[in-house]
DSSP file (Angstrom, degrees, kcal/mol; ACC not computed):
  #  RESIDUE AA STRUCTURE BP1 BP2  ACC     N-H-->O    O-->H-N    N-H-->O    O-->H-N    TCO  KAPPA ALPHA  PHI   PSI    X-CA   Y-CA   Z-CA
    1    1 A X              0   0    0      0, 0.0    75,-2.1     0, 0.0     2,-0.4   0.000 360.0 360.0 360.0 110.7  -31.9   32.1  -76.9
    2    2 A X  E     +a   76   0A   0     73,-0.3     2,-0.3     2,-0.1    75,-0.2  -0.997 360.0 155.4-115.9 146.2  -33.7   30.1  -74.4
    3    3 A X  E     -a   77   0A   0     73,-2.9    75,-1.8    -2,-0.4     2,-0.3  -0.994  42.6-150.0-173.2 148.3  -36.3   27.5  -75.1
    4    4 A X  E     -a   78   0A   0     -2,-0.3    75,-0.2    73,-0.2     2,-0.1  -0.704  44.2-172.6-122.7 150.7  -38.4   24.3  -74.2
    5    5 A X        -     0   0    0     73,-0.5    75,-0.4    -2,-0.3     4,-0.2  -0.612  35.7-155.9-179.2 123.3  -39.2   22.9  -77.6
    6    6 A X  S    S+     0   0    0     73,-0.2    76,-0.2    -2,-0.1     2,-0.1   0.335  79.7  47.4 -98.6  -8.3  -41.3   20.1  -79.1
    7    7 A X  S    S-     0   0    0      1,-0.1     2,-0.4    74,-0.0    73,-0.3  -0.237 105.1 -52.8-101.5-164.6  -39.4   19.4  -82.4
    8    8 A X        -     0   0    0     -2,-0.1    -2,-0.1     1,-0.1    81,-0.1  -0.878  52.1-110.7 -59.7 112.7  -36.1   18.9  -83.0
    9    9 A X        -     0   0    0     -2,-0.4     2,-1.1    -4,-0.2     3,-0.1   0.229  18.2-137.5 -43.6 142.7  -33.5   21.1  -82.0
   10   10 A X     >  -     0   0    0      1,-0.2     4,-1.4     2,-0.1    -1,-0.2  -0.899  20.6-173.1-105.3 106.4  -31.9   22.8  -84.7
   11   11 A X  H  > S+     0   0    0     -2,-1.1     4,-2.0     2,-0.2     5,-0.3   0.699  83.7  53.6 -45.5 -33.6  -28.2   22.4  -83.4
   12   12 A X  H  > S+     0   0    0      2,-0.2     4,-4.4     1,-0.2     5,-0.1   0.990 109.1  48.1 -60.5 -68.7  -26.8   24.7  -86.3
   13   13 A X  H  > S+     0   0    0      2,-0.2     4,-2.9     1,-0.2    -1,-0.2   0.815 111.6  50.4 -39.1 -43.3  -29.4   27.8  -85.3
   14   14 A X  H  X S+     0   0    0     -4,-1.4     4,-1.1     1,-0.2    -1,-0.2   0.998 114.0  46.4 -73.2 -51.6  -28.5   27.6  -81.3
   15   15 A X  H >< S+     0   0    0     -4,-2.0     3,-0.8     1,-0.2    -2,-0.2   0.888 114.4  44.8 -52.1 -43.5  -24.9   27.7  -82.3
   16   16 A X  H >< S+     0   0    0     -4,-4.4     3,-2.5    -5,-0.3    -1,-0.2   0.972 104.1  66.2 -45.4 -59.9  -25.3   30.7  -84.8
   17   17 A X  H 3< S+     0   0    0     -4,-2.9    -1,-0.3     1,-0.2    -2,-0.2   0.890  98.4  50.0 -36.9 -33.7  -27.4   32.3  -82.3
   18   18 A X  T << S+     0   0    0     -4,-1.1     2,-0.9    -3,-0.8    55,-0.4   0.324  84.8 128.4-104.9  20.0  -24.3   32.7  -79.8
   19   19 A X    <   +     0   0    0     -3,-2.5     2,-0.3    53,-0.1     7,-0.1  -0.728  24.1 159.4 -91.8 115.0  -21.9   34.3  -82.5
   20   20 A X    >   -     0   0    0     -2,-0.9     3,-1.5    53,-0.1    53,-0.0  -0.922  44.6-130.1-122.5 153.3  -20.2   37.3  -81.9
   21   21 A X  T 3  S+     0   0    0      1,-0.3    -1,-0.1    -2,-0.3    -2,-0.0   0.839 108.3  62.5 -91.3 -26.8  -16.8   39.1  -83.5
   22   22 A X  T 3  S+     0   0    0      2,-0.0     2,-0.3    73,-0.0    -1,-0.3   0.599  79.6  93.4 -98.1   8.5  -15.7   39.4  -80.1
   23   23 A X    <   -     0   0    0     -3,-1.5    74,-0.2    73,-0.1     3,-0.1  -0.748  46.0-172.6 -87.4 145.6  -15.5   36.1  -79.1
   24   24 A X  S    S+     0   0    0     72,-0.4     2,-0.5    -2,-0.3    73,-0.2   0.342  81.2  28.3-104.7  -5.7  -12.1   34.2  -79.3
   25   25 A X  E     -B   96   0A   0     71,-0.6    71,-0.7    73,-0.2     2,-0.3  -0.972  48.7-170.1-146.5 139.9  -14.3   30.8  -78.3
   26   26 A X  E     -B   95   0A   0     -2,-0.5     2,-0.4    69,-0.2    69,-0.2  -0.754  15.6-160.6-145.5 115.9  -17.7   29.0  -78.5
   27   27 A X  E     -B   94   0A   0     67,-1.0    67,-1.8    75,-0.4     2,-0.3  -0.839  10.6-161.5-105.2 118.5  -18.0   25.9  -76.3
   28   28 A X  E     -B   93   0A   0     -2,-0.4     2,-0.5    65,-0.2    65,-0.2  -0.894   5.0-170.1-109.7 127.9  -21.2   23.4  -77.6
   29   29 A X  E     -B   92   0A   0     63,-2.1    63,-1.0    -2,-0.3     2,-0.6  -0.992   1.2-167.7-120.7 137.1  -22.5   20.9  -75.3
   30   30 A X  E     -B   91   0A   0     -2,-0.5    61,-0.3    61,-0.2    -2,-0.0  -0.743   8.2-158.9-120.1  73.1  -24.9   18.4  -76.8
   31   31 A X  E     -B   90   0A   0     59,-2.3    58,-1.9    -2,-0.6    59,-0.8  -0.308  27.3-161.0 -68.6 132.8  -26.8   16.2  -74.3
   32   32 A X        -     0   0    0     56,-0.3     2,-0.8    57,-0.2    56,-0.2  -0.911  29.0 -99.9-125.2 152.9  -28.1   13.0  -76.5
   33   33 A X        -     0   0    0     -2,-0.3    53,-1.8    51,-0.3     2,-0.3  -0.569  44.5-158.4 -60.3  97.1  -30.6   10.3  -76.4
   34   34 A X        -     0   0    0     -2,-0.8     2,-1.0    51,-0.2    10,-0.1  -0.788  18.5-129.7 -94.9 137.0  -28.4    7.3  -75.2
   35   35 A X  S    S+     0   0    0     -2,-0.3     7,-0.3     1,-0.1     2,-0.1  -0.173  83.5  46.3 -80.8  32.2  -29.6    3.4  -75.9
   36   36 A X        +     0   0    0     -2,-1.0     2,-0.6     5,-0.2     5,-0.2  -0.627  44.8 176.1 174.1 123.8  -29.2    2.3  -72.2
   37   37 A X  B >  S-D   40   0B   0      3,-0.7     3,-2.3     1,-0.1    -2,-0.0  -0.927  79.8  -9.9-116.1 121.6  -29.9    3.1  -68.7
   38   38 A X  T 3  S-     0   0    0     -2,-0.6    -1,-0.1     1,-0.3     3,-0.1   0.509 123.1 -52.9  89.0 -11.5  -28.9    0.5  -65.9
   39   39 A X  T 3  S+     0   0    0      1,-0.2    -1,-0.3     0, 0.0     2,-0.2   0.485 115.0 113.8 101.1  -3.9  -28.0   -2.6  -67.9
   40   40 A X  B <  S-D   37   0B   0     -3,-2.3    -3,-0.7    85,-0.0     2,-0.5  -0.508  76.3-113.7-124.9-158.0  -31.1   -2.4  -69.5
   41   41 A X        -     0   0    0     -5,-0.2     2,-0.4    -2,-0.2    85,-0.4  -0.895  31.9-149.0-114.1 144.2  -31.9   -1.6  -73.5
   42   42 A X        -     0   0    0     -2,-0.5    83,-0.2    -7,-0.3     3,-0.1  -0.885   9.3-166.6-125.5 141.1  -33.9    2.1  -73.7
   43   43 A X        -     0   0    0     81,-1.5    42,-0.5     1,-0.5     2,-0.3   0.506  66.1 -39.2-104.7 -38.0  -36.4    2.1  -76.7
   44   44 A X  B     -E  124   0C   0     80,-0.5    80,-1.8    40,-0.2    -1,-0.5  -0.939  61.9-139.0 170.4 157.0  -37.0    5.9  -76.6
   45   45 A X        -     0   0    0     38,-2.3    78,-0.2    -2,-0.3    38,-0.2  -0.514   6.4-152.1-117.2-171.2  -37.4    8.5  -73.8
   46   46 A X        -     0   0    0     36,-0.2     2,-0.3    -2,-0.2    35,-0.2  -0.613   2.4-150.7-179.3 136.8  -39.6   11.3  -73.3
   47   47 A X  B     -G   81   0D   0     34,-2.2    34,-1.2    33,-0.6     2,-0.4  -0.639  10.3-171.0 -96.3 147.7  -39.1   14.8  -71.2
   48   48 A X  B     -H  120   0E   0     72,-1.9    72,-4.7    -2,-0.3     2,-0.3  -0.997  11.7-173.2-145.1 142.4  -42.0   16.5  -69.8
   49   49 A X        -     0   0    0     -2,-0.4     2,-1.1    70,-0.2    70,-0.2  -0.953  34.1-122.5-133.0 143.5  -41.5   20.0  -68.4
   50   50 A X     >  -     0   0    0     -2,-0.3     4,-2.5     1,-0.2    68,-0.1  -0.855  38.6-156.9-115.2 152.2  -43.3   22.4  -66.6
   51   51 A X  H  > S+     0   0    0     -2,-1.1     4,-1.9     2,-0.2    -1,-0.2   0.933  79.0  40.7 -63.4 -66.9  -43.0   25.2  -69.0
   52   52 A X  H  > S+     0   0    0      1,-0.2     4,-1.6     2,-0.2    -1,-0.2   0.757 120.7  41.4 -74.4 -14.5  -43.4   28.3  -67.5
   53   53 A X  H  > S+     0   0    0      1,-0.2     4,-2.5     2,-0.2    -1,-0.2   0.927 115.4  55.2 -82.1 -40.5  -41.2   27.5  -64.0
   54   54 A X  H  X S+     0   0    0     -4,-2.5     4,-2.9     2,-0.2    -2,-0.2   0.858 113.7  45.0 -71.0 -32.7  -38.4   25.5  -66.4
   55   55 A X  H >< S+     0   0    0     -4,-1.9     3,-1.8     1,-0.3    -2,-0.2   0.960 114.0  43.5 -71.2 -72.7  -38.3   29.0  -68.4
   56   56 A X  H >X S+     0   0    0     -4,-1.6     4,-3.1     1,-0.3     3,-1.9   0.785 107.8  59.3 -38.8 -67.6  -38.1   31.1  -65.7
   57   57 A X  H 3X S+     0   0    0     -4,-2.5     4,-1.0     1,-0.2    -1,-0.3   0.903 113.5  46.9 -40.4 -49.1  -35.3   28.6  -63.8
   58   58 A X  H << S+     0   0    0     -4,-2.9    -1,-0.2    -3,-1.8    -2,-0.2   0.430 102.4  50.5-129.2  55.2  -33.1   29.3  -67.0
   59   59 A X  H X>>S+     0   0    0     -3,-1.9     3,-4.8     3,-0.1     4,-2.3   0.596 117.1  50.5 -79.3 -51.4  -33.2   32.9  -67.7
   60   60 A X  H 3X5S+     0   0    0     -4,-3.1     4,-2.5     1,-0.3     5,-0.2   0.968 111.4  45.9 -62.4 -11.9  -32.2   32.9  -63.8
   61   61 A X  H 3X5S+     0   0    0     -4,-1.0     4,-0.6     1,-0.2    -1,-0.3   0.683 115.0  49.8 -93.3  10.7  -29.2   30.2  -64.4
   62   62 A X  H X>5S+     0   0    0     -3,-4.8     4,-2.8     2,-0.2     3,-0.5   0.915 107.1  49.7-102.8 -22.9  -28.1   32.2  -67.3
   63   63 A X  H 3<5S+     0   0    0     -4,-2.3    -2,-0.2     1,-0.3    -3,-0.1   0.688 113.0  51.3 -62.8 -24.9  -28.1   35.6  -65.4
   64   64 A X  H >X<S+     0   0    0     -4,-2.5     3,-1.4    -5,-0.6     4,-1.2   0.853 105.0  55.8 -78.5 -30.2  -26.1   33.7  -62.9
   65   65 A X  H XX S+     0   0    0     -4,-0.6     3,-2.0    -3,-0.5     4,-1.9   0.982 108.9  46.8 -45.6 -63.4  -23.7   32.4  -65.7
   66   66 A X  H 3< S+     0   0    0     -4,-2.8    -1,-0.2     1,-0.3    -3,-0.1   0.479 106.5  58.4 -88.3  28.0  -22.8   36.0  -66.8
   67   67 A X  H <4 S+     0   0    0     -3,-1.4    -1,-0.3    -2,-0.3    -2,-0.2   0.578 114.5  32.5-118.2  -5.5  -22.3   37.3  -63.5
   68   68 A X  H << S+     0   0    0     -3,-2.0     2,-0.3    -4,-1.2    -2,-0.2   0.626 123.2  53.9-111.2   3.3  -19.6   34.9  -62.6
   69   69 A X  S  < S-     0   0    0     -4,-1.9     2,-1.3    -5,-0.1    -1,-0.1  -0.970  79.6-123.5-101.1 145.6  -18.3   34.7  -66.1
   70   70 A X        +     0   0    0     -2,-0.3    27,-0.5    -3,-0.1    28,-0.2  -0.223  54.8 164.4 -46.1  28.3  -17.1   37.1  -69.0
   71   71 A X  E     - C   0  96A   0     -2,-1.3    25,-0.3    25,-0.2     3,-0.1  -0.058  36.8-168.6 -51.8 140.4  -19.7   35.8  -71.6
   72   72 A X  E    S-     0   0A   0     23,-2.4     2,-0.3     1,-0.4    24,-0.2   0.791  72.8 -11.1 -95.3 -76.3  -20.8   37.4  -74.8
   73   73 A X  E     - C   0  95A   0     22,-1.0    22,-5.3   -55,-0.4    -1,-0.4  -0.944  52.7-175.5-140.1 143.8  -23.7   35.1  -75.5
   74   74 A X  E     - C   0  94A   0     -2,-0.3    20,-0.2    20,-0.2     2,-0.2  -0.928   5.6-166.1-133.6 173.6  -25.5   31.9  -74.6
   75   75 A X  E     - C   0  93A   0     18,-0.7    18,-1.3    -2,-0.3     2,-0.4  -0.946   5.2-169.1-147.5 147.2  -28.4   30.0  -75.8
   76   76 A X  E     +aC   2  92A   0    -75,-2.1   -73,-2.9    -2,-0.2     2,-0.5  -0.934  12.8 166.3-138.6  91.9  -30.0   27.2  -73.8
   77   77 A X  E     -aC   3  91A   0     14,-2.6    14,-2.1    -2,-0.4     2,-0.4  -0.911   8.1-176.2-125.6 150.0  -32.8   24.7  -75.5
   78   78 A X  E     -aC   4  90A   0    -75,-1.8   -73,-0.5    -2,-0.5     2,-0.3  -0.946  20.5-114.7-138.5 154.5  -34.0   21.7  -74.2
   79   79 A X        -     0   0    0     10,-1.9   -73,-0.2    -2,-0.4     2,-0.1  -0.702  20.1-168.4-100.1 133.5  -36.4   19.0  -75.5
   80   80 A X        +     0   0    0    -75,-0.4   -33,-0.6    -2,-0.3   -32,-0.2  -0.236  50.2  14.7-130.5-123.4  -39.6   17.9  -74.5
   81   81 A X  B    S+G   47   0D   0    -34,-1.2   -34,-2.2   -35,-0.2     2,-0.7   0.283 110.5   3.1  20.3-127.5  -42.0   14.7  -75.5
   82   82 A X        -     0   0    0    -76,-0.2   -36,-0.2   -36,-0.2     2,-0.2  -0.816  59.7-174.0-114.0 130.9  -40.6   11.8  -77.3
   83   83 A X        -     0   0    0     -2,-0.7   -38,-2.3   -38,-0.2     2,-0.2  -0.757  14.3-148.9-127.0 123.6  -37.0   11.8  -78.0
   84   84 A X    >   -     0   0    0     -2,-0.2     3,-1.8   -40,-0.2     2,-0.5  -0.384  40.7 -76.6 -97.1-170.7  -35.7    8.8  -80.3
   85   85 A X  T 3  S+     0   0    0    -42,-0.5   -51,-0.2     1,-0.3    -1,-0.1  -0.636 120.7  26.4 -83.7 137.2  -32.1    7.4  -79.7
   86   86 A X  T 3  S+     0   0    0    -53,-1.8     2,-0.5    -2,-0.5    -1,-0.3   0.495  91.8 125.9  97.6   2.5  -29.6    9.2  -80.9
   87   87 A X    <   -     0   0    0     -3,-1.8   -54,-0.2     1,-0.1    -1,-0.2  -0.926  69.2-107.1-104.8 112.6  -31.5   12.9  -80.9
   88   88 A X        +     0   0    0     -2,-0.5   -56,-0.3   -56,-0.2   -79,-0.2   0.152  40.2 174.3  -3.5 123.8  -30.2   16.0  -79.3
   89   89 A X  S    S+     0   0    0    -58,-1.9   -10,-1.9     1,-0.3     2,-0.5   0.532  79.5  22.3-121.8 -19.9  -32.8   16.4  -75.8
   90   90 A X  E     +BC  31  78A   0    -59,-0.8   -59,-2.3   -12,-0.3     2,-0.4  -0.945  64.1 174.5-170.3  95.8  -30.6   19.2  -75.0
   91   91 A X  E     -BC  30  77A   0    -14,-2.1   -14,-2.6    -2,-0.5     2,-0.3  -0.912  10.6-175.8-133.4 146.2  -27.9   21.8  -76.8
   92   92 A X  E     -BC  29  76A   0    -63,-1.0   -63,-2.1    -2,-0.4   -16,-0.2  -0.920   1.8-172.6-155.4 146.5  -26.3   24.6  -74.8
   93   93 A X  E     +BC  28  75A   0    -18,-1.3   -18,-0.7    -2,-0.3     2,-0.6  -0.854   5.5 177.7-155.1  96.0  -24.2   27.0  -76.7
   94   94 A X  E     -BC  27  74A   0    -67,-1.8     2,-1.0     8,-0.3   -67,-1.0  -0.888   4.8-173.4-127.3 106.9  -22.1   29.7  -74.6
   95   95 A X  E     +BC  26  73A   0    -22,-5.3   -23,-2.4    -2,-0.6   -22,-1.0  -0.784  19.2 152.5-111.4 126.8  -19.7   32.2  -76.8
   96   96 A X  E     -BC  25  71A   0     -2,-1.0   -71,-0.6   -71,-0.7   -72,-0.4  -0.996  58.9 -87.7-140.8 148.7  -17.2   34.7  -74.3
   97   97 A X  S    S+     0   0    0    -27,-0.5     2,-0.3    -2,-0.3   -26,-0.1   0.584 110.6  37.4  -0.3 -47.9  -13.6   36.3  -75.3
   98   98 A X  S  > S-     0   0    0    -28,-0.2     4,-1.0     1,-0.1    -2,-0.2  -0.837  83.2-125.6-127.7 165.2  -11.0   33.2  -74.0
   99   99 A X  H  > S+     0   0    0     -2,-0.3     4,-2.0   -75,-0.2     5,-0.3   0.928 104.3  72.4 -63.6 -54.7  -12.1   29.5  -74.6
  100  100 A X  H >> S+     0   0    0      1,-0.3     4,-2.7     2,-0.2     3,-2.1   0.849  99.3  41.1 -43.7 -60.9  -11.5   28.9  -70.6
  101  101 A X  H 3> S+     0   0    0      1,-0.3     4,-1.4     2,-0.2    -1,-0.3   0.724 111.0  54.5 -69.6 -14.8  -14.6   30.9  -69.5
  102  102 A X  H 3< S+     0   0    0     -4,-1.0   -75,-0.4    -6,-0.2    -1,-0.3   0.411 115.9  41.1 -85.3  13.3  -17.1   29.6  -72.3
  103  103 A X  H <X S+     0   0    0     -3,-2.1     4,-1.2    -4,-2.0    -2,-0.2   0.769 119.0  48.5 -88.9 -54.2  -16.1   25.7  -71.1
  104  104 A X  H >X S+     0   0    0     -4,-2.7     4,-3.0    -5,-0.3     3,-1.2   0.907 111.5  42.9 -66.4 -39.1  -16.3   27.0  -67.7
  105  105 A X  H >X S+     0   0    0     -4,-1.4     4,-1.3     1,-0.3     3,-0.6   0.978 117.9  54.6 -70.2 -65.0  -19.9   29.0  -68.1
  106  106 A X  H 34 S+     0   0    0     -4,-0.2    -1,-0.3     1,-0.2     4,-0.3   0.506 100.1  56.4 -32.2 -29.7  -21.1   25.5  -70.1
  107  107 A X  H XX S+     0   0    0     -3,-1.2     4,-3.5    -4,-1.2     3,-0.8   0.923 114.8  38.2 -35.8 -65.7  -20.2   23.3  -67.4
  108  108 A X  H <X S+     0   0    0     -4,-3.0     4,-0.9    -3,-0.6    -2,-0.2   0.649 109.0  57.5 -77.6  -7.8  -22.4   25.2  -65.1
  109  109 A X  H 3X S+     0   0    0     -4,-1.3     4,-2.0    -5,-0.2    -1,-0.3   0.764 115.1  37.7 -87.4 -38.3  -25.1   25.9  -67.2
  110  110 A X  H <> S+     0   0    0     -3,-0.8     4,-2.1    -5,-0.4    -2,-0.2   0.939 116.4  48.7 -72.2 -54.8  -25.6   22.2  -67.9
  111  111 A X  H  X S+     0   0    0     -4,-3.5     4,-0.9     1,-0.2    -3,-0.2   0.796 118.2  50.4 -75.5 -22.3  -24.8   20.7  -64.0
  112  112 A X  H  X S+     0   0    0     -4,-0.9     4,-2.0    -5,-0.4     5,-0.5   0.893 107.7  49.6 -78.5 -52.0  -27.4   23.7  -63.1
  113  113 A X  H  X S+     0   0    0     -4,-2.0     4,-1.8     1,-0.2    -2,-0.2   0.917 110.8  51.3 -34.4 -93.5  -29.8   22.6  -65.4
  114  114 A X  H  < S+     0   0    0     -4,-2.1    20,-0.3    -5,-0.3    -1,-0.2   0.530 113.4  37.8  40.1 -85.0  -29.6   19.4  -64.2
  115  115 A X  H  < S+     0   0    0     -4,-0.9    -1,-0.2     1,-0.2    -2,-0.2   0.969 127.2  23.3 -84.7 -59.0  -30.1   19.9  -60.5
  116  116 A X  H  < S+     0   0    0     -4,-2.0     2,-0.8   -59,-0.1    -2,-0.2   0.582  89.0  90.1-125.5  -6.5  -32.6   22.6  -60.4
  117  117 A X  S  < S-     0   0    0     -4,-1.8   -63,-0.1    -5,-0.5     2,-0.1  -0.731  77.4-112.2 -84.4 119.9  -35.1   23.1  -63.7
  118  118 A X  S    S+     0   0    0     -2,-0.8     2,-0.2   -68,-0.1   -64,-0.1  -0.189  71.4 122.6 -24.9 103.0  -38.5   21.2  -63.7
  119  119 A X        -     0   0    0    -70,-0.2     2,-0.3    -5,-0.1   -70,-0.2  -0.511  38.8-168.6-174.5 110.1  -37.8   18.7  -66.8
  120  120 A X  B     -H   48   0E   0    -72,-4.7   -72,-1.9    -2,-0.2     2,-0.2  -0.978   9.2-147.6-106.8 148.6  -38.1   15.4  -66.2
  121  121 A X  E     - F   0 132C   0     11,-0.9    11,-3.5    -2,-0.3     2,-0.3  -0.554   6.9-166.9-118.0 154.8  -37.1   12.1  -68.3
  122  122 A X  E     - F   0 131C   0      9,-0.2     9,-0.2    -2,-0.2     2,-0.2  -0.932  15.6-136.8-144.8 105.0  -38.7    9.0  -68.4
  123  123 A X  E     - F   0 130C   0      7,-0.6     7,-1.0    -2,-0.3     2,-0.6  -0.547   8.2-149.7 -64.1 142.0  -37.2    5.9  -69.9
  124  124 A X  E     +EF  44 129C   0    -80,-1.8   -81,-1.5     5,-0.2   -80,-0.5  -0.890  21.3 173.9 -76.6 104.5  -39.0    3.2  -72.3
  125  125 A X  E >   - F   0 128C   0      3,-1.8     3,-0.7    -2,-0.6   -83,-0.2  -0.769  48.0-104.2-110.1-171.3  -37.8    0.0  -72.2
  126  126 A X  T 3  S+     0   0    0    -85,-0.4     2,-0.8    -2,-0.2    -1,-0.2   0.929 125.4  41.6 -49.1 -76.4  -39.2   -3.7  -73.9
  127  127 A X  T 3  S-     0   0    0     -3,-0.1     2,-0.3     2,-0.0    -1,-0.2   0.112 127.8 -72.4 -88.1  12.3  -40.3   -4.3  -70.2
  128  128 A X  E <   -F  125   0C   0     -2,-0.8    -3,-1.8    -3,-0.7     2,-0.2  -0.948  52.0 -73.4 156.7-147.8  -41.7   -1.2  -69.1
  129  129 A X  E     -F  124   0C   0     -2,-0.3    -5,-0.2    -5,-0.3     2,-0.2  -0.870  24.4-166.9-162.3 127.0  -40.8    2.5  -67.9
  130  130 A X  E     -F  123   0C   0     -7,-1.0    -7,-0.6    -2,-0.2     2,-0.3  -0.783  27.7-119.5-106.8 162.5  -39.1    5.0  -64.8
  131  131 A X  E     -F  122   0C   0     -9,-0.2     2,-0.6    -2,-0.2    -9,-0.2  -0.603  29.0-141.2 -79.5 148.1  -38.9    8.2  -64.0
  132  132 A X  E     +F  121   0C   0    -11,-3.5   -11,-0.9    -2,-0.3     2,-0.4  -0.853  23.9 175.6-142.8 128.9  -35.7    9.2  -63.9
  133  133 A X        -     0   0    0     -2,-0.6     5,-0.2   -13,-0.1   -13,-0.1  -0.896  27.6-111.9-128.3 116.3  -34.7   11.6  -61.3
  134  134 A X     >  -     0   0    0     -2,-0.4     4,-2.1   -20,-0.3     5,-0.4   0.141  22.7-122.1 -41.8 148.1  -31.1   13.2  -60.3
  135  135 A X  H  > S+     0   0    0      2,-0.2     4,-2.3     1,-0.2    -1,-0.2   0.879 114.5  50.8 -42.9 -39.6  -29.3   12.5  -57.2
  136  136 A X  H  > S+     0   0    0      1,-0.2     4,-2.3     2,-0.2    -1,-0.2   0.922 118.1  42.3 -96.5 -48.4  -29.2   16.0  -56.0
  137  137 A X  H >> S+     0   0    0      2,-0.2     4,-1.7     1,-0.1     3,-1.4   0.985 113.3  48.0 -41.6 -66.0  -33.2   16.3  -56.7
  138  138 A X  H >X S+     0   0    0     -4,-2.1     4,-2.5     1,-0.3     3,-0.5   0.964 108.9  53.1 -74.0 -71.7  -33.9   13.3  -55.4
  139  139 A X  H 3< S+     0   0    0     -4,-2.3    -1,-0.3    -5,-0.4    -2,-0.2   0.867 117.0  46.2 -20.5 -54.0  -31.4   14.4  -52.0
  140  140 A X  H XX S+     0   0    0     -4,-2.3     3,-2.7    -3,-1.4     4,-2.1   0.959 106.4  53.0 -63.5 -58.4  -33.8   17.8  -52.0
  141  141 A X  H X< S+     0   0    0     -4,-1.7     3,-1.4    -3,-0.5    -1,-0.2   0.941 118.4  40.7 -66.7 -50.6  -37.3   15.8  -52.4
  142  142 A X  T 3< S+     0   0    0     -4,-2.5    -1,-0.5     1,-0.3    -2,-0.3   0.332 107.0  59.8 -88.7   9.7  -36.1   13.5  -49.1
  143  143 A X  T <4 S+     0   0    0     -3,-2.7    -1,-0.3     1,-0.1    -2,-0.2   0.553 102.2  54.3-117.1 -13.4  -34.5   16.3  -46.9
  144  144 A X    <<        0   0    0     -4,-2.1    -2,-0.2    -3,-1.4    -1,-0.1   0.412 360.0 360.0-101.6  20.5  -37.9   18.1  -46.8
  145  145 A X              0   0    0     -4,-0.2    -1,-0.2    -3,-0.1    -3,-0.1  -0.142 360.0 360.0 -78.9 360.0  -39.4   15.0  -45.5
């Protein structure tokens, strides 16, 4: 299961998706809508993606997950528009054999996301709004400069 998607994730379904008899583990990570950025008070977010390059960027970071891990199944959905506080932008769901390598494959699936898929977040606050852009992007955007 991979997916950009405009409603709310159904946390239950991604986890179900990644069930298999031959897994001894399934490691959930749940990225959430947090109520502060900076010092300052966050009203609401909202992700905008472009679709078809975000897809494409993670089929390839899961095909790189199951070639340096022992994975049964993952599933990868991310949110896009307006996200209130406290809602799921982001569930990742990875089930393999031993615990160790479905933490490990979830780490990277997440810190890959991250760095390399077209989604970007924009905070709301009372006094305005930013873009809000990773270090490692950000590093990229200025080294080709």
């Amino acid at each position: 299961m991979i997916q950009i998607v405009k409603d709310k994730i159904n946390v239950e379904q991604v986890i179900e998706s990644v069930a298999d008899p031959a897994a001894g583990g399934v490691d959930v990570f749940i990225g959430t809508t947090r109520n502060s950025s900076n010092g300052k008070q966050v009203r609401f977010l909202e992700y905008h993606a472009y679709k078809p390059m975000a897809i494409k960027m993670m089929h390839r970071i899961v095909n790189e997950t199951r070639s340096q891990w022992d994975v049964k199944k993952i599933a990868l959905v991310h949110r896009e528009g307006r996200l209130e506080i406290g809602e799921p932008s982001v569930v990742i769901a990875v089930s393999a054999a031993h615990r160790d390598e479905a933490f490990k494959a979830c780490r990277y699936l997440i810190d890959t996301l991250k760095k390399v898929v077209p989604i970007w977040k924009k905070e709301f606050f009372e006094d305005g709004e930013v873009w809000v852009e990773s270090e490692e992007r950000m590093a990229r955007v200025e080294n080709r400069k």
